[in-house]
N, C-alpha and C positions, 0 to 999 in steps of 0.2 A: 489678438492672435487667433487664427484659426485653425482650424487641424481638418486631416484631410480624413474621409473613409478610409479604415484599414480593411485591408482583406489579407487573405492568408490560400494557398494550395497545399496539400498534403498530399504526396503519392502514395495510392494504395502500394501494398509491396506483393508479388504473385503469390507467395502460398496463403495470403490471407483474402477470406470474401469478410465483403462487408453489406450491410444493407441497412438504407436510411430510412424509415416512418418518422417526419415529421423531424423533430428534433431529436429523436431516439435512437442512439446508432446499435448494433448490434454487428461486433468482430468476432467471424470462428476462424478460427487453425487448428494446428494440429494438436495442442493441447487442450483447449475445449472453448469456450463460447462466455465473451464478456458483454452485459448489457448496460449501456449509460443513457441516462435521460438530461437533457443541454435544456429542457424546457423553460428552465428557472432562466436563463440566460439570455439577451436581448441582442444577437446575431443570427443572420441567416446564411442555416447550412446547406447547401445541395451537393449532389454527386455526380459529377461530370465521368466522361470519358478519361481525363487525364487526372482524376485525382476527385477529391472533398474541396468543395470551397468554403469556407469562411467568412464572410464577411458581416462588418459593423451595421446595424441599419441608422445610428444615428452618430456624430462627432464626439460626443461624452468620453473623457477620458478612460472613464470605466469602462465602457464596449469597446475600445481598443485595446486595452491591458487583458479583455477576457480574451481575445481574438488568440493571444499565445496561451493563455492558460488552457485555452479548449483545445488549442492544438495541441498542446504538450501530452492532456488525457491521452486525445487520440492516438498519439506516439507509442503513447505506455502501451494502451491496449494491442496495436499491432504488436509491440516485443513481448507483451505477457503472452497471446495463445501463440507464439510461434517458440519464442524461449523458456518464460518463465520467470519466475522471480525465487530468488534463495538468498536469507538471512538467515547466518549462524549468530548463535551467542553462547558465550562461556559463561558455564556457573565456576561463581569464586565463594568458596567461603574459607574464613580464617579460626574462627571460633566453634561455631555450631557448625555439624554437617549437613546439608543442605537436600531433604531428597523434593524430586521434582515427580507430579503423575498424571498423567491424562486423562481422565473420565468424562468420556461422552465429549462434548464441547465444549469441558474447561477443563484448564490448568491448573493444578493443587500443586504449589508451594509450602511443602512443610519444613517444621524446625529451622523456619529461617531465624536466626538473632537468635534460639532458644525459646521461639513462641509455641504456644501447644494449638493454638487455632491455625489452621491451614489459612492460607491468602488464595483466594480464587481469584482467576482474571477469565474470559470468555477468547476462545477463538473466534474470529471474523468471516465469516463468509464464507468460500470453499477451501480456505488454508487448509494444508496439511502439518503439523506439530509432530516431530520423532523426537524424540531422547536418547541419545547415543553420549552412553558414560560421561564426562563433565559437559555434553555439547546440548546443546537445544537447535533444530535446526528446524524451520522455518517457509515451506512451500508455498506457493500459488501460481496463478495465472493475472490475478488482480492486483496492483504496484500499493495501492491504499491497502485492501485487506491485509497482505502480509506485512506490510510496515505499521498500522495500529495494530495489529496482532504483537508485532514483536515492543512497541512503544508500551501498551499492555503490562508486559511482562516486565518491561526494563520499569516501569513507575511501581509496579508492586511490591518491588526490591529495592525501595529506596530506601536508603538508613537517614533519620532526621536526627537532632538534637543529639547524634554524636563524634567526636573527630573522626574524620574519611579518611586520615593518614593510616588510622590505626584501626576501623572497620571497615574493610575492603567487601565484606559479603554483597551478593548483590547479582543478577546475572546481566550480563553487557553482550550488545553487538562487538563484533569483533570482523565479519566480514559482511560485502553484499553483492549480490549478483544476480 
């Protein structure tokens, strides 16, 4: 069996410039300026008139499954500087009350389960982190940075070794946009 070159087109969208060096794309909008490096990756990218092209340079299954994965980045980064990314999470807790604090570039989780050591986890990149009364909410321009920011928070708040029916603490996504 043999498989054909894949390629792929992406339309730039007008309020977003974009500019290629190489495998390096750099998207600005109106929210600010994301930079990815495809170098690790074994397709060639150019910038045409009607859009980014794509393509496989060799059959390998792997260089055509990256052909969408690299497209998909690019998708994010067009909707992150022109929208943005926002993930809320609610803190729950049932036992101990739960306070949450921002210092500098990390998250202090304290009295979770009744622990006296705070749980730190690290903001990602240029996330923005508020705490608004039981919410945690969750900014960027980057689709990765704010989702390992908030995957972060939701792993530091896991309860292990005991029933989940009946220790609910913990804080969770609840919306994303």
């Amino acid at each position: 069996m043999s498989l054909e070159l894949v390629q792929n087109i992406i339309k730039i969208p007008e309020e977003v410039q974009l500019s290629l060096d190489g495998k390096k794309i750099t998207v600005t909008g109106a929210k600010g300026k994301i930079i990815k490096d495809f170098s690790h990756t074994n397709i060639k990218i150019t910038q045409e008139p009607d859009g980014i092209h794509l393509k496989a340079i060799s059959k390998r299954k792997l260089d055509s499954a990256l052909i969408g994965t690299v497209s998909a980045h690019i998708a994010n980064m067009f909707k992150g500087v022109s929208k943005g990314y926002t993930k809320k999470m609610k803190i729950v807790f049932v036992h101990f009350p739960m306070a949450i604090k921002i210092i500098g570039r990390e998250i202090h989780i304290e009295n979770f389960i009744g622990e006296r050591k705070a749980r730190i986890t690290k903001i990602i990149g240029d996330t923005k982190v508020s705490i608004k009364q039981d919410d945690v909410i969750i900014e960027g321009i980057d689709k990765d940075d704010v989702g390992q920011t908030a995957s972060n928070i939701q792993q530091k708040t896991k309860v292990y070794k005991k029933d989940l029916r009946k220790f609910l603490d913990g804080i969770y996504v609840y919306s994303r946009e």
